[in-house]
C-alpha positions as a printed Julia matrix, in Angstrom:
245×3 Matrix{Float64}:
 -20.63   21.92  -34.35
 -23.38   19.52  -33.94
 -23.43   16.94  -30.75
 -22.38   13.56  -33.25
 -19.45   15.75  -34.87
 -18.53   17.17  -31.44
 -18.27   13.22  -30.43
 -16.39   11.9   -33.19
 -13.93   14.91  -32.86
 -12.99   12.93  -29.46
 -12.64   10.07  -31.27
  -9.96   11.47  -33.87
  -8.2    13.5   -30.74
  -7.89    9.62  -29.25
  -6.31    8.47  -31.91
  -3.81   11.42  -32.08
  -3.33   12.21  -28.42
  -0.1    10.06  -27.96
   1.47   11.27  -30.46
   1.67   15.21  -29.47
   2.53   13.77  -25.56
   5.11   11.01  -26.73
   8.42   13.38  -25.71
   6.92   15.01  -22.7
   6.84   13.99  -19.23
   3.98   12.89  -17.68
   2.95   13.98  -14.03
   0.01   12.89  -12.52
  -2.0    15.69  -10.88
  -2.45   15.39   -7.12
  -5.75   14.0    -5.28
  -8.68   11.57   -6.5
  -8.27   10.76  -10.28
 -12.11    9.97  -10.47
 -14.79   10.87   -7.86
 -17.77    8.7    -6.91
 -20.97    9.26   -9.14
 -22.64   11.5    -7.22
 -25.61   11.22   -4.36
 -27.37   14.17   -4.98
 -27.24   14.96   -9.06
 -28.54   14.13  -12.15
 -26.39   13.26  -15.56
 -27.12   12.39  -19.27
 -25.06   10.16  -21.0
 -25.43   10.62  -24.81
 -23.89    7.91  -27.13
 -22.48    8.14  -30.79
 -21.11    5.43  -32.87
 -18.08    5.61  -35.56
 -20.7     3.56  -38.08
 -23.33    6.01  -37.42
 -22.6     7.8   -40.97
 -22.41    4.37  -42.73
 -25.69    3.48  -41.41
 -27.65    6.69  -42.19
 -25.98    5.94  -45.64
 -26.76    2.85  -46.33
 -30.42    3.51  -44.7
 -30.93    6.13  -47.68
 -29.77    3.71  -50.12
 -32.15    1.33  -49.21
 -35.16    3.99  -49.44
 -33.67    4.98  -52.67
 -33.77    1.19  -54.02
 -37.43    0.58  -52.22
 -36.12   -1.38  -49.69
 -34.52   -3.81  -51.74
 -31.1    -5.53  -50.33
 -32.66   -3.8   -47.22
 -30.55   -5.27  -43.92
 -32.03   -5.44  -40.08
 -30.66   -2.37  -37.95
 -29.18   -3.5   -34.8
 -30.42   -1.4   -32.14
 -27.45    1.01  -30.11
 -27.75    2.65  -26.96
 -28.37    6.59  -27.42
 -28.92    7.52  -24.21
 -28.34    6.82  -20.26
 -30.04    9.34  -17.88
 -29.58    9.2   -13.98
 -31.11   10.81  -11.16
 -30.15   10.65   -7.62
 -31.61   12.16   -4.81
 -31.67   11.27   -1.13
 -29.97    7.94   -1.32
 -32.37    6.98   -4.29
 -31.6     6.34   -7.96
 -33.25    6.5   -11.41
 -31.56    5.25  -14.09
 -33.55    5.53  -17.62
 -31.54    3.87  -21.15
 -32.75    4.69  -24.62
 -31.32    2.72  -27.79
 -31.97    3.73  -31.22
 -35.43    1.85  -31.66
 -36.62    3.85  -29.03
 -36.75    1.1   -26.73
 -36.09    2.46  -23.3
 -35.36    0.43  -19.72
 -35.79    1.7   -16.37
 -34.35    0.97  -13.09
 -35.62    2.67   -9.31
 -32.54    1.94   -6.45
 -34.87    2.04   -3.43
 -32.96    1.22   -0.67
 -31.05   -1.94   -1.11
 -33.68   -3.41   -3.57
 -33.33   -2.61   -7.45
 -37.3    -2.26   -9.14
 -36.69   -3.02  -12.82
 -38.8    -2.41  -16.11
 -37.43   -4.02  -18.88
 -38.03   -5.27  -22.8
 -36.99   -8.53  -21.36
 -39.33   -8.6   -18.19
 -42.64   -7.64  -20.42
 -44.42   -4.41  -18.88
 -44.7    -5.57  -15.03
 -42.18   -4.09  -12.9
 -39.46   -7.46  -11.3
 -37.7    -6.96   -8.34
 -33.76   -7.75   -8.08
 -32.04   -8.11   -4.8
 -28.69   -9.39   -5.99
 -27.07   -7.78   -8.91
 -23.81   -9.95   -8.8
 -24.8   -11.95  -11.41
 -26.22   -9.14  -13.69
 -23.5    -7.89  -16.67
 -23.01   -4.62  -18.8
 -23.56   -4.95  -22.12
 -24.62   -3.06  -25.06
 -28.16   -3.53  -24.99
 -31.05   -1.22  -23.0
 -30.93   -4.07  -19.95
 -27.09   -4.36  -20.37
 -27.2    -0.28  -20.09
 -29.44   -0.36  -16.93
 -27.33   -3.69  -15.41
 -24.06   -1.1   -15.3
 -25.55    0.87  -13.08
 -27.09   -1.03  -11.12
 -25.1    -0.7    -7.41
 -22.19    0.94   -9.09
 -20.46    3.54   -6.74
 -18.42    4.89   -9.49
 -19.64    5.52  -13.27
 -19.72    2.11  -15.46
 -16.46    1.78  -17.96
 -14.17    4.29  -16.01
 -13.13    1.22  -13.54
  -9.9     0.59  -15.2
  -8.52    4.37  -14.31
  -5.42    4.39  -12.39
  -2.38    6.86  -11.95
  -0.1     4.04  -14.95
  -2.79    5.02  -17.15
  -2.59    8.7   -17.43
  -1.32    9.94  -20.47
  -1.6    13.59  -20.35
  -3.75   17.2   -20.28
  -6.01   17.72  -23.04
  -8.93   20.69  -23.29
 -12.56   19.5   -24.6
 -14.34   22.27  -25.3
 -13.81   24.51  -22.41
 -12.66   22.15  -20.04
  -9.61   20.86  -19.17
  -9.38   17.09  -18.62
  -7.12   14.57  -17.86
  -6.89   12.13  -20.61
  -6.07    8.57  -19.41
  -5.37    5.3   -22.14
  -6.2     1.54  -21.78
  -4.21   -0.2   -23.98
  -1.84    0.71  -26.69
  -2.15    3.67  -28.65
  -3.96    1.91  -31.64
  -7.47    2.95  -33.04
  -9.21    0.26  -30.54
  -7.49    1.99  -27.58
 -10.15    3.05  -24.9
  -9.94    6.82  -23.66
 -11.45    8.74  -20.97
 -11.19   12.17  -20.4
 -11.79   13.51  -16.89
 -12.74   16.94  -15.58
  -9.83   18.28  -14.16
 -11.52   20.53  -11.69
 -14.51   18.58  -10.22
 -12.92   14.89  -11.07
 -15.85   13.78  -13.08
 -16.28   11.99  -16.36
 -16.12   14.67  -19.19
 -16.14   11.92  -22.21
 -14.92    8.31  -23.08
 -14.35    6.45  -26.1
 -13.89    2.8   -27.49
 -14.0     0.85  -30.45
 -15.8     3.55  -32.24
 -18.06    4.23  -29.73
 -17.93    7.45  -27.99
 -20.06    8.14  -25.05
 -20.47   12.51  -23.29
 -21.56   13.38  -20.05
 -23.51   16.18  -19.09
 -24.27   17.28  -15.58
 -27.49   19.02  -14.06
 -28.86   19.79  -10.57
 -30.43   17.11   -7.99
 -34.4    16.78   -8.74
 -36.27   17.78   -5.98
 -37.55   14.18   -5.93
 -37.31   11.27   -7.9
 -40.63   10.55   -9.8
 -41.41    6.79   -8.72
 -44.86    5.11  -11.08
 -47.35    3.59   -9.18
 -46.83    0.55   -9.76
 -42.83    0.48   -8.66
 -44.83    2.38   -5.63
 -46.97   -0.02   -5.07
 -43.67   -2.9    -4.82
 -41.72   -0.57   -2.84
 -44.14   -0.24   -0.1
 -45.14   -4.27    0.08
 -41.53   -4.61    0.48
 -41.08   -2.1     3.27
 -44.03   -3.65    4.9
 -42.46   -7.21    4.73
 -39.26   -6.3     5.93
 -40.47   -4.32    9.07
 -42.51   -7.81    9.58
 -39.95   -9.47    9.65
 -37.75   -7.58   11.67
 -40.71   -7.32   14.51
 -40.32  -11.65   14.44
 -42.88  -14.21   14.67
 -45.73  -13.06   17.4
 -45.67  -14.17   21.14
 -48.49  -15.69   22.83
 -49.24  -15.06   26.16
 -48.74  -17.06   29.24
């Protein structure tokens, strides 16, 4: 099975799932429903989208017709990658233009290239004000400070719905709403209390797990930020200079 049928199996297992668990009791199992995103890993998210078919489709038509009747495609997030190493963070998006958006967590200041920021690297200090969404920035925005992983927030012990395998693994399977077709699922790793695979809306989202890198790769020119700002900060904590008597 290919990685965009394997994703919109989840979907149709959603949509199902209550039904096969509506006369059984539910216990909850013991300890941590969802773990922190960890310090020292690195993760791909991969997306898929419900209209994914009905947009290759109507892209052939429109090669088939020369273009004519031809609509704009509206860009959807593919891909989230995340490194963390050593208290650092690299957090890469990728939508389906091949736009991509990059974020280094260096300490507590957040180095940013964006599409909306042109190609120099902006610094952010605050991120309260920054919000998820489902563009590249919006992508890089959800992770930006986030102990836990982006869209799982809502998980709670009322939610849990049941056991469910995905492949090989056996997750718990919590709901968000009723059990209609716009429902929002989440499947967690039963063993390890990660995030196996989530789904809203028609949008499906899998998570795959790898080792720590042995460093995180940081451009010169987010180098080149990152040290100015060490250097200001360590002026600033020495205070203003004394003059002697």
């Amino acid at each position: 099975m290919t990685k965009g049928l394997y994703c919109l199996s989840l979907v149709s297992a959603a949509l199902t799932y209550h039904v096969a668990f509506a006369q059984e009791p539910v216990t909850v199992p013991d300890g941590p429903l969802l773990k922190p995103a960890p310090v020292n890993a690195s993760w791909k998210v991969s997306y898929s989208y419900k209209s994914d078919k009905k947009d290759q489709a109507d892209k052939a038509k429109n090669n088939f017709s020369g273009g004519v009747g031809e609509t704009q495609e509206v860009a959807k997030i593919r891909s989230v990658e995340v490194e963390c190493k050593a208290g650092a963070r690299h957090v890469k998006a990728t939508d389906s233009k091949g736009v991509k958006g990059e974020v280094w967590q260096l300490g507590g200041a957040f180095i940013l290239k964006l599409p909306d920021y042109g190609k120099d690297p902006v610094v952010m200090l605050d991120v309260s004000q920054t919000t998820s969404g489902a563009t590249v920035s919006g992508a890089i925005y959800g992770y930006m400070g986030a102990k836990s992983f982006p869209g799982f927030e809502w998980i709670s012990k009322d939610k849990y719905v049941g056991r469910q395998k995905i492949g090989d693994v056996d997750c718990m399977v919590f709901r968000d709403g009723e059990p209609t077709p716009d429902a929002t699922y989440a499947w967690v790793n039963l063993s390890d209390r990660l995030p196996v695979a989530w789904t809203s809306q028609g949008e499906t989202r899998k998570y795959e797990y790898g080792p720590a890198p042995e460093q995180i790769t940081i451009p010169e020119d987010v180098a080149k930020i990152n040290e100015g700002m060490k250097r200001d900060t360590k002026s600033a904590a020495a205070g203003p200079a004394r003059k002697l008597p």
